[in-house]
Legacy VTK file of the C-alpha trace (Angstrom):
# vtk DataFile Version 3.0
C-alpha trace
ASCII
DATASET POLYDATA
POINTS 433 float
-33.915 -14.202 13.671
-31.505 -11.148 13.932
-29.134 -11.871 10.648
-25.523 -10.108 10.811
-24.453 -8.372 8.079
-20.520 -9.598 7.273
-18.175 -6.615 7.554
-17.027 -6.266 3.796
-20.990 -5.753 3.288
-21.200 -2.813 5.404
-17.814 -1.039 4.663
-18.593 -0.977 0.834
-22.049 0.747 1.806
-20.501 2.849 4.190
-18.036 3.662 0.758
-20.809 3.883 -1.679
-22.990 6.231 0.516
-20.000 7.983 0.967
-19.291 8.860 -2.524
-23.081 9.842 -3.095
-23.011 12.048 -0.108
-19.409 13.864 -1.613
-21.466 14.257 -5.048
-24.283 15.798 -3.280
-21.771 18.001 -1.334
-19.670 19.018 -4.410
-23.289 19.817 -6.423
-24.909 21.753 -3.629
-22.139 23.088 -2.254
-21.667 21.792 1.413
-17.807 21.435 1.247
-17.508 23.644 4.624
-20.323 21.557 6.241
-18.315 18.186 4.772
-14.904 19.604 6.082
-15.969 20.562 9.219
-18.564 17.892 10.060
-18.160 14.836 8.520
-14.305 14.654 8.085
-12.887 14.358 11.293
-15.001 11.253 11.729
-12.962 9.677 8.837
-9.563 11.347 10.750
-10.207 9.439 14.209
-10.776 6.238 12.046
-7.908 6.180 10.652
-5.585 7.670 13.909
-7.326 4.924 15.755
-5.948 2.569 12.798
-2.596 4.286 13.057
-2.241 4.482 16.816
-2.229 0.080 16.880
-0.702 -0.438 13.429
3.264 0.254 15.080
2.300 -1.784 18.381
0.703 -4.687 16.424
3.961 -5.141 14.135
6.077 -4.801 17.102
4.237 -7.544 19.186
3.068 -9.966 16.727
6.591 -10.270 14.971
8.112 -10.351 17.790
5.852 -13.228 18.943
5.765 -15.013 15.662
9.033 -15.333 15.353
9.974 -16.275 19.607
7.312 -19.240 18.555
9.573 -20.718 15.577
12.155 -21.992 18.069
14.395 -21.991 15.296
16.439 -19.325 13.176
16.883 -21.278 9.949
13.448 -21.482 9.213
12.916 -17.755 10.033
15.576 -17.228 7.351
14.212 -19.423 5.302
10.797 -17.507 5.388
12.395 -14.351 4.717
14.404 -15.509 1.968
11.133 -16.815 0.047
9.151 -13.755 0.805
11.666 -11.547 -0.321
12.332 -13.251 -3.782
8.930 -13.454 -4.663
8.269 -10.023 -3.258
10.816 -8.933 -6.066
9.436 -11.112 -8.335
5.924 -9.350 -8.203
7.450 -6.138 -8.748
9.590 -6.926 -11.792
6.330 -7.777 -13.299
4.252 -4.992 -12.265
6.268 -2.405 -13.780
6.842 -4.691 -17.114
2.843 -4.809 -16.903
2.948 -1.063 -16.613
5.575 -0.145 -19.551
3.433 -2.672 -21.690
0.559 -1.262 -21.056
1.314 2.312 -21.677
3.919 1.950 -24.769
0.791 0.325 -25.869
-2.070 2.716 -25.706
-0.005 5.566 -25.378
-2.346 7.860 -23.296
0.050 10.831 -23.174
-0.329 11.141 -26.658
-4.284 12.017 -26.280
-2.911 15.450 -24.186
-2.998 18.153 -26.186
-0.387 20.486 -25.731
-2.339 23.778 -24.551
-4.063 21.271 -21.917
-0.444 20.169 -20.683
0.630 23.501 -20.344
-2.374 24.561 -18.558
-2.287 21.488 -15.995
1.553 22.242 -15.328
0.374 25.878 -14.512
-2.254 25.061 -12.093
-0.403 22.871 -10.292
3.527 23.838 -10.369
2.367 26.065 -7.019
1.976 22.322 -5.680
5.824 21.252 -6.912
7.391 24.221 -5.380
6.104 22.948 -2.138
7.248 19.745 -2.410
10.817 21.122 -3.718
12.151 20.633 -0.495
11.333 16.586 -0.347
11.852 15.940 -3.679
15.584 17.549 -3.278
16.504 15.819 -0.405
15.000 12.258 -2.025
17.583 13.391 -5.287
20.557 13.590 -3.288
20.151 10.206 -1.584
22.946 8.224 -2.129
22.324 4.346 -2.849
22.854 2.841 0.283
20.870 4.975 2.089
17.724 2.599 1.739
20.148 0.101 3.651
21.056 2.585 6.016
17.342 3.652 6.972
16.548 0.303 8.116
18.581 0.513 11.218
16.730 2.643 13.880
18.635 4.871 16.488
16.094 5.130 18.710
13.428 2.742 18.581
10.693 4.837 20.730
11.646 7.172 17.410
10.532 4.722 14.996
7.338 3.281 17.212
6.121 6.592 16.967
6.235 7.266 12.892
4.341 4.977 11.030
6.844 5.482 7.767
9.322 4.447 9.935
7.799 0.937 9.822
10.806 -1.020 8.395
12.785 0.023 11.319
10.189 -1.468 13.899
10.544 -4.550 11.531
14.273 -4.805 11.594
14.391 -3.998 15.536
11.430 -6.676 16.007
13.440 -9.601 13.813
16.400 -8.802 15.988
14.242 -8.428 19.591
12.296 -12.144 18.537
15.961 -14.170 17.177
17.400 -13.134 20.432
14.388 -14.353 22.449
14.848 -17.830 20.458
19.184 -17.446 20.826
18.610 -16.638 24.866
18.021 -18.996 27.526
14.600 -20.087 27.732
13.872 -20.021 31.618
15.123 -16.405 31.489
12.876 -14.732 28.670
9.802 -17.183 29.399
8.073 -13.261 31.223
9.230 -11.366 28.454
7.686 -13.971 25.861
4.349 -13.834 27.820
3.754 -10.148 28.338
4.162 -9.611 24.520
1.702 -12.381 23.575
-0.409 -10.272 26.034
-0.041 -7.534 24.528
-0.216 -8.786 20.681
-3.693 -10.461 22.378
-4.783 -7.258 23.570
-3.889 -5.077 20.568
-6.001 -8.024 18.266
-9.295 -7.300 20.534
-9.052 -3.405 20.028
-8.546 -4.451 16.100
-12.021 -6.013 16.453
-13.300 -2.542 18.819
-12.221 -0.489 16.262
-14.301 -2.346 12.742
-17.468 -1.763 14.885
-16.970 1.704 13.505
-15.312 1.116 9.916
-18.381 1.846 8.038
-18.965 5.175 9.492
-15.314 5.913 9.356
-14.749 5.125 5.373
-18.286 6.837 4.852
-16.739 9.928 5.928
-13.043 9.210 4.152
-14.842 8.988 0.761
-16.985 12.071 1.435
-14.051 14.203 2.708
-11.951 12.560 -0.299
-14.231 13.724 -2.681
-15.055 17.039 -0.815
-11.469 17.613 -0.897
-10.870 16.834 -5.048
-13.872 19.022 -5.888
-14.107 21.775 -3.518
-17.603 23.123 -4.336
-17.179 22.637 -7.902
-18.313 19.032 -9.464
-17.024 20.401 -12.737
-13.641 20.607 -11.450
-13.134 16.720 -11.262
-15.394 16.061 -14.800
-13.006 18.861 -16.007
-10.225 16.626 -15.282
-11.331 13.624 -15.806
-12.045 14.833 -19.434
-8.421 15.795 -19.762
-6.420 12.877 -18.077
-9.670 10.423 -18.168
-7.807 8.244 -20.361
-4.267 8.182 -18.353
-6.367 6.968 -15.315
-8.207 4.681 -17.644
-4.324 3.211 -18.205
-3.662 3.135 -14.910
-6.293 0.879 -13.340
-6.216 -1.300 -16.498
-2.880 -2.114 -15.481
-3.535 -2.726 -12.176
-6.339 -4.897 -12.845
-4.560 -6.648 -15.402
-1.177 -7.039 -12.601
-3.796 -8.633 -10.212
-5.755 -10.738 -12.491
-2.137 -12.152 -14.305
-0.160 -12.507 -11.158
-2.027 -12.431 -7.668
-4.648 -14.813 -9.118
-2.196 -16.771 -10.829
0.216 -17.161 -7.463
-3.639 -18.126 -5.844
-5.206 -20.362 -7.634
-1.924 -22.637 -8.426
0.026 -22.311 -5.688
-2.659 -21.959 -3.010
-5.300 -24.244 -1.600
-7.929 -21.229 -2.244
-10.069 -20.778 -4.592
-10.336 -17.187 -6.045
-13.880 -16.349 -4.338
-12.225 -17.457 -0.658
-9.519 -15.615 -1.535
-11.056 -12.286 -2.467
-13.928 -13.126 0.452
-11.347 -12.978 2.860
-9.827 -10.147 1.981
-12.394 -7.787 1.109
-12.427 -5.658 3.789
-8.640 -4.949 3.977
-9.061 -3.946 0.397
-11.683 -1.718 1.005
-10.078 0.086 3.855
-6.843 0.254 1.445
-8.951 2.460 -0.552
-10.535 4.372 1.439
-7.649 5.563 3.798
-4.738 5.102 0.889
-2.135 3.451 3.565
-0.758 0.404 3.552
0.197 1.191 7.172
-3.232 2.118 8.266
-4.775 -0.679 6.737
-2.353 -3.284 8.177
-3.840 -4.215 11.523
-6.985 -5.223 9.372
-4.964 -6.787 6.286
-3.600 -9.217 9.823
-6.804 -10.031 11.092
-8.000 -11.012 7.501
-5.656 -13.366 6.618
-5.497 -14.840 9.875
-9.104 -15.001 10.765
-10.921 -15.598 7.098
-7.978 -17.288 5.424
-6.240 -19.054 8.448
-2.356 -17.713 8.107
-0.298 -18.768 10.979
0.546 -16.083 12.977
3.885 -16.510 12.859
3.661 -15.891 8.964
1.451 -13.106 8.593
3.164 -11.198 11.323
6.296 -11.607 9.064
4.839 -11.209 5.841
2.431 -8.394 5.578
4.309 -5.851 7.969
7.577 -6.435 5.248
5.600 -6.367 2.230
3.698 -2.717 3.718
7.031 -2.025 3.319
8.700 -3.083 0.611
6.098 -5.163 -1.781
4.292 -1.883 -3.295
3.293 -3.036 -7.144
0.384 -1.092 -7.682
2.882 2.118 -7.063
5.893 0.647 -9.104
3.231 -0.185 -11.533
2.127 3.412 -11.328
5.157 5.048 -11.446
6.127 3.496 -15.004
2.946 4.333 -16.280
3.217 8.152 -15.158
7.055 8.389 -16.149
6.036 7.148 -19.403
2.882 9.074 -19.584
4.732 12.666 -19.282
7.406 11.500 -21.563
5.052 10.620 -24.353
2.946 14.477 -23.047
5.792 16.545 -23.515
7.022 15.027 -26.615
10.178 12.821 -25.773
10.796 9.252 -26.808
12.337 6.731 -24.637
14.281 4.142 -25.873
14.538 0.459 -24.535
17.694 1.209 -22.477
15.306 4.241 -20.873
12.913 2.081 -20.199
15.002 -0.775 -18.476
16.252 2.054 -16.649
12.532 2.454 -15.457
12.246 -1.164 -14.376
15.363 -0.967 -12.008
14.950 2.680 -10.741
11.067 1.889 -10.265
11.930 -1.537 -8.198
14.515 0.748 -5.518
12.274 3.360 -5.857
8.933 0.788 -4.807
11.223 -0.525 -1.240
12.153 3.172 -0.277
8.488 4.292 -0.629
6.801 4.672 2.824
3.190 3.439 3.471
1.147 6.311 3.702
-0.567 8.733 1.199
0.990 10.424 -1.303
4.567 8.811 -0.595
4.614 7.498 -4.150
4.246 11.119 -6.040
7.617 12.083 -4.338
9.189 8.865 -5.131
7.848 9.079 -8.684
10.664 11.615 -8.833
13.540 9.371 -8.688
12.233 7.623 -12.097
11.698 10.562 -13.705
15.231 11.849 -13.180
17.046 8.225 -14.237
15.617 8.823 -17.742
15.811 12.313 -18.148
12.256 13.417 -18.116
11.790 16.716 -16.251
10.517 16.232 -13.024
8.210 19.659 -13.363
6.138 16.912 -15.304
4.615 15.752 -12.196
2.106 18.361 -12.370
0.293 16.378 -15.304
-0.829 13.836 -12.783
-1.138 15.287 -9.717
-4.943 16.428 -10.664
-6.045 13.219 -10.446
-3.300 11.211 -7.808
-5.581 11.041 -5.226
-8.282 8.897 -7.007
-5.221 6.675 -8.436
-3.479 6.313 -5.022
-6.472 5.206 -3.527
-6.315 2.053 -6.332
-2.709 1.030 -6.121
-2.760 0.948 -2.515
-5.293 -1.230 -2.443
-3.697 -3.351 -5.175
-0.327 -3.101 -2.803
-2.538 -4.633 0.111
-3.892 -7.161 -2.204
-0.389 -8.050 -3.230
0.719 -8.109 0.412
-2.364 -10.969 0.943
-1.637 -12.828 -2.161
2.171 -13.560 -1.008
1.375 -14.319 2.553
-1.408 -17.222 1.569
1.661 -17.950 -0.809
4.246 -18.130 1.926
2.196 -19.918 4.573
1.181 -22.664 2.010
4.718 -23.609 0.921
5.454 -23.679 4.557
2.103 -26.106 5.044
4.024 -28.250 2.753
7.097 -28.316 3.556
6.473 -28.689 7.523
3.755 -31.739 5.780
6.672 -33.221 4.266
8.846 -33.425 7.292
6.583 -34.880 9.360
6.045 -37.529 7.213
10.371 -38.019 6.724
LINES 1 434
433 0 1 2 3 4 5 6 7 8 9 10 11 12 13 14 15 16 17 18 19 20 21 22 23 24 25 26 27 28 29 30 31 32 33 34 35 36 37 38 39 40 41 42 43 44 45 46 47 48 49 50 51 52 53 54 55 56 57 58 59 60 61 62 63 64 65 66 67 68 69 70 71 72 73 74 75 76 77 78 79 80 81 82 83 84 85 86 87 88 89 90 91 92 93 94 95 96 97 98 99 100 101 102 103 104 105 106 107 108 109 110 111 112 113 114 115 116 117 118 119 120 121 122 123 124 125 126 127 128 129 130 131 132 133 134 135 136 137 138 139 140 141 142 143 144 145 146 147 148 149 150 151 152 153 154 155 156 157 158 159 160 161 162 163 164 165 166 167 168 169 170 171 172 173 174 175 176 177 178 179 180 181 182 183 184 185 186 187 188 189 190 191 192 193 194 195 196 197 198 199 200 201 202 203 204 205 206 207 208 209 210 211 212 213 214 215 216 217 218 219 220 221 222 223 224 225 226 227 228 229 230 231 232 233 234 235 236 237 238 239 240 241 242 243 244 245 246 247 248 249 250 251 252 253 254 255 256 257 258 259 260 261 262 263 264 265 266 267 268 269 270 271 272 273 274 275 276 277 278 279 280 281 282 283 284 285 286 287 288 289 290 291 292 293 294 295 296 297 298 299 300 301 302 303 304 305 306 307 308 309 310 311 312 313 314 315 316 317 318 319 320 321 322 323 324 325 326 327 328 329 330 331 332 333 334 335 336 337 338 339 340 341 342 343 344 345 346 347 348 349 350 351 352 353 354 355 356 357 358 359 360 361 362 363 364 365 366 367 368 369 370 371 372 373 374 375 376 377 378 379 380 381 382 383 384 385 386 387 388 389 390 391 392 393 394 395 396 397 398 399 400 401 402 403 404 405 406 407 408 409 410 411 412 413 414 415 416 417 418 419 420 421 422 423 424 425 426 427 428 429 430 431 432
């Protein structure tokens, strides 16, 4: 009998041999060979990831909402996921500034070793000067202003433009519901078609997932080490316990709030829960996107945890968007890291200041890798901390991006189950009125 291995099985080995292959590369140096060979495999994984994430949003929104007939309970829907979107956030960066005012890892960094890590890596800042001005100057409605696309074949094709494709596909799906029905019945169809079609090449695509994060870890760890293992132990040695802090307070954010929001509020237990999402976290941290992970994050909750459509394809694209704890989280920890490095105290009005700037910061921050470094910078400047501090962390960014974004896609998971059950109930309850 021909047993099939369930996909969560095989993309953690793909991961695992991954990492030993990297190790092996790093030791006997084979970074060239790794870069050149194994690499692009882990590129067309996640372009092929990419290339449907845009389209899926677009059609399954779009269709989820045209199938609720009714705009109050779309509203209604949004309204919930919103608050408790904002809700999770609040408490991941409280997590974080408790955490780290706790054990107080920037105070482990000597000062020669902070000097030296902001003189490696300050060649880095300067080339990010550019960003990180024009993310300064910003004024505050500009978050509000982003939303609304001017072109929408613009926005389709730039995945950190996905907020706009949300906006434009809420306002595309109400006006299918507000317009006579006889009229849009063809347009309804063809993008049910087309969200039908984009869910089977979802399915084409995991055939490959294993070989695809196998390759993602080994370039990942190809890329951090070069052909020098000692340069990551080096490091890790130096800012081994930051990252300690770090995914302590992630862990602790998931185990105190996701599985709390679960196993209460929920008709899971924790096992079906973390079952069914398994491989969406993996992929979260192997390709460290939110938006490349989404089409999968989709099929997970729908398929393993049974979401209606209509509320995952409402849910998850707004919280890749907006819901991103693990790098609010994240950002508290590292603005309070440097401060505590370089020798300044903040204050409890400081660090309120953290908990706002980090929650505007969190919606603005697109899904993709890296986004939350530059963001980072927007924290650090509401509290006065020199933003040249970034290049304390950025040694080790990678490895900590890859965990918060799969904490974010966790998060993401946790609400919808959360959403779609209080709907259950409430749809239960008018029935039975």
């Amino acid at each position: 009998m021909k047993i099939k291995m369930e996909l969560h099985w095989q993309i953690l080995i793909g991961l695992l041999a991954g990492a030993v292959f990297g190790i092996f590369a790093a030791v006997y140096q084979l970074g060239d060979f790794t870069r050149d060979w194994i690499t692009p495999f882990g590129t067309i994984f996640v372009n092929l990831l990419k290339l449907i994430a845009m389209p899926l949003v677009f059609a399954s929104l779009v269709t989820g909402v045209a199938s609720l007939s009714d705009v109050s309970k779309l509203s209604r829907m949004g309204g919930r996921t919103i608050g408790v979107y904002m809700l999770t956030t609040v408490l991941s960066i409280t997590i974080g500034l408790v955490v780290v005012n706790t054990l107080k890892p920037g105070e482990s960094i000597p000062r020669q070793v902070s000097a030296d890590l902001q003189a490696s890596y300050q060649g880095e800042i300067e080339g990010r000067a550019e960003t990180i001005e024009q993310v300064k100057t910003r004024g505050p409605l500009q978050p509000m202003v982003d939303i609304v696309p001017q072109n929408i074949v613009a926005a389709l094709s730039q995945n950190i433009r996905m907020l706009q494709v949300v906006f434009f596909a809420l306002f595309f799906g109400i006006c299918l519901i507000l317009a006579p029905n006889e009229n849009t019945r063809t347009v309804k169809s063809f993008i049910q078609g087309m969200n039908d079609v984009i869910i089977k090449m979802v399915d084409l695509i995991m055939y490959i997932a294993p070989l695809g994060v196998f390759a993602l870890i080994a370039g990942t760890i190809t890329a951090v080490a070069g052909d020098n293992i000692e340069t990551v132990l080096s490091l890790l040695s130096s800012l081994g316990f930051y990252t300690l802090v770090v995914i302590f307070g992630l862990f602790l954010h998931v185990l105190l709030v996701y599985c709390t929001f679960v196993r209460f509020f929920t008709r899971f237990t924790l096992k079906q829960f973390f079952a069914g999402i398994a491989p969406a976290q993996l992929l979260a941290f192997s390709t460290s996107s939110s938006a490349a992970t989404l089409p999968v994050t989709m099929e997970c909750v729908e398929e393993n945890l049974g979401v209606k459509n209509e509320v995952a394809s409402f849910v998850l694209p707004l919280g890749a968007t907006i819901n991103l704890d693990g790098t609010a989280l994240y950002q508290a920890v590292a603005t309070v890291f440097i401060a505590q490095a370089l020798g300044m105290d903040l204050n409890l009005a400081a660090q309120l200041t953290i908990v706002l700037t980090a929650l505007l910061a969190s919606i603005g921050t697109a899904p993709v890798p890296a986004a939350g470094i530059i963001m980072l910078v927007i924290v650090l400047e509401s509290v006065g901390v020199p933003s040249s501090g970034i290049a304390l962390i950025l040694g080790v960014d990678r490895i900590l991006d890859m965990v918060r974004t799969a904490t974010n896609v966790t998060g993401d998971c946790a609400v919808t189950v959360l959403v779609n059950s209080a709907e259950q109930k409430l749809e239960a309850k008018e029935a039975g009125a």
